[in-house]
N, C-alpha and C positions, 0 to 999 in steps of 0.2 A: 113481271116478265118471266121470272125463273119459272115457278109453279104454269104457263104459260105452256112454258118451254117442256116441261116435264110430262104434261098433257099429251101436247103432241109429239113427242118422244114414244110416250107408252100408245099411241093410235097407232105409229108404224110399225114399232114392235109387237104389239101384242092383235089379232087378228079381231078379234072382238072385243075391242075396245070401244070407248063412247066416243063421238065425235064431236061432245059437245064442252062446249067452256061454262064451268061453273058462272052463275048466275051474277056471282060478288066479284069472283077472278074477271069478270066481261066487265059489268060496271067499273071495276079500279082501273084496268087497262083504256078505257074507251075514257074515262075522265082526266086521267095520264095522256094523254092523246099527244096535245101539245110537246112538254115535257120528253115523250119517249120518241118523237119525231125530231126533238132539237137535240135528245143525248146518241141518237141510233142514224144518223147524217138521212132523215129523213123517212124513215120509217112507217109506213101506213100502218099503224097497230089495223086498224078496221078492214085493211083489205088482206092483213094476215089471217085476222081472227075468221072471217069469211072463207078463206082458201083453206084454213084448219078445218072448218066445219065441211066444207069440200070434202074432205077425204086426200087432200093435196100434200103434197109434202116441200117442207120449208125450201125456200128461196134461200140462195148464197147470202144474201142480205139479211135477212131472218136469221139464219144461222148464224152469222158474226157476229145479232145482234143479241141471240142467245149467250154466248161464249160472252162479250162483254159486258153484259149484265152481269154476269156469274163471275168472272174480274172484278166487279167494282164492288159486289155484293164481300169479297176474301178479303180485298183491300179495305173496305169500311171495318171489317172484322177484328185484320191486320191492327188498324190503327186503334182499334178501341180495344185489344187485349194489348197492347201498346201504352198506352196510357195510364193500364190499369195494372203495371208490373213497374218494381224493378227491376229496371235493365242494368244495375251494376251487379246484382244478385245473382240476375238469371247468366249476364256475360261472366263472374264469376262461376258459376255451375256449368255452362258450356264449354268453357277453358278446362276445369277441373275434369271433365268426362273425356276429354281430347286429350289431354295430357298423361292420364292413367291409362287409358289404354294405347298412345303412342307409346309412354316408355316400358311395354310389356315388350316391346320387338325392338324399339334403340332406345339404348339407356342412356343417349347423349343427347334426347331432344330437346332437355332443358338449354343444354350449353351453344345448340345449334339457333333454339329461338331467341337466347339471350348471350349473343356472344361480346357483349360490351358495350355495342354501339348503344344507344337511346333511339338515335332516330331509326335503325334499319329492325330495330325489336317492336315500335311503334307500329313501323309499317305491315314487318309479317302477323303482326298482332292483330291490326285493321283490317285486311285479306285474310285473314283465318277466319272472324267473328265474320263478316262476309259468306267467307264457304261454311260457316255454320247456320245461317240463314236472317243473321243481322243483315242491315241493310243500308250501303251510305247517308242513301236520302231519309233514312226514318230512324233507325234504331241506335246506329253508332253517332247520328248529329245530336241522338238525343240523352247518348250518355253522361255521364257528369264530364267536364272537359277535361278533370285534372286525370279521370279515372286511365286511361291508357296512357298519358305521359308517366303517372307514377308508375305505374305494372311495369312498364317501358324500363324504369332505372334502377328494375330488380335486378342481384346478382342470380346467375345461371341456378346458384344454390336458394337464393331466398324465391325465384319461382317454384325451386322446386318442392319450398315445403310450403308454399299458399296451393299449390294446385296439384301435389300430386297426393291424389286420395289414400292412405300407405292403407286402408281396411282390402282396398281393392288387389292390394299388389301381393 
């Protein structure tokens, strides 16, 4: 679909372009038929691939079905350099990079994200790795369980020497 989409991307943009679908890219698409009609709520691959070679330009449908291809193509990606990491590692080095460079501007952000509680240093803990691009449903369900209760019952001081990189400061 993507390389599909690409094609006809480059016919609008570029004035002399080819208006034709690779031989292989036609054949995959057109044996996907099924498949890209039941993931795309219907999608005539063949009466796209037909109005491409038209010189037409994509359908509101076509289009959303380009854009969600290319979703699910990040998210397969997503999930498999997911799988193929430590996530206590990489959320240890994510914490470590936010934290050296918050306390360049407040030298209290230790004691702010760890001001005693366990549960309220959990949770800004949870919504940080979040705004750092962990993600509830994938990456923080899949870190070790203990991993952010422990981080959680650090003192303001003992985060501060796991996470704040002193080469950087």
């Amino acid at each position: 679909m993507l390389l599909f989409a690409t094609r006809w991307r480059n016919s609008i943009v570029h004035s002399d372009a080819d208006h034709r679908v690779g031989s292989h890219v036609k054949a995959s698409l057109l044996a996907l038929r099924p498949e890209i009609s039941d993931a795309h709520r219907g999608l005539d691959i063949e009466r796209a691939i037909t109005s491409f070679q038209d010189g037409n330009a994509p359908t509101f449908k076509e289009v959303a079905s380009f854009i969600a291809a290319a979703q699910r193509l990040v998210e397969s990606m997503d999930m498999r350099a997911i799988a193929a990491m430590d996530l206590q590692v990489y959320a240890d080095q994510q914490l470590r990079e936010h934290f050296t460079s918050a306390f360049e501007t407040n030298s209290q952000v230790f004691s702010q994200f760890w001001p005693g509680n366990p549960k309220k240093t959990r949770q800004r803990l949870e919504t940080l790795l979040i705004q750092l691009g962990f993600t509830k449903e994938n990456a923080t369900a899949h870190l070790n369980g203990d991993y952010l209760d422990l981080v959680a019952e650090y003192s303001a001081r003992d985060a501060r020497e796991r996470f704040l990189d002193v080469a950087d400061t």
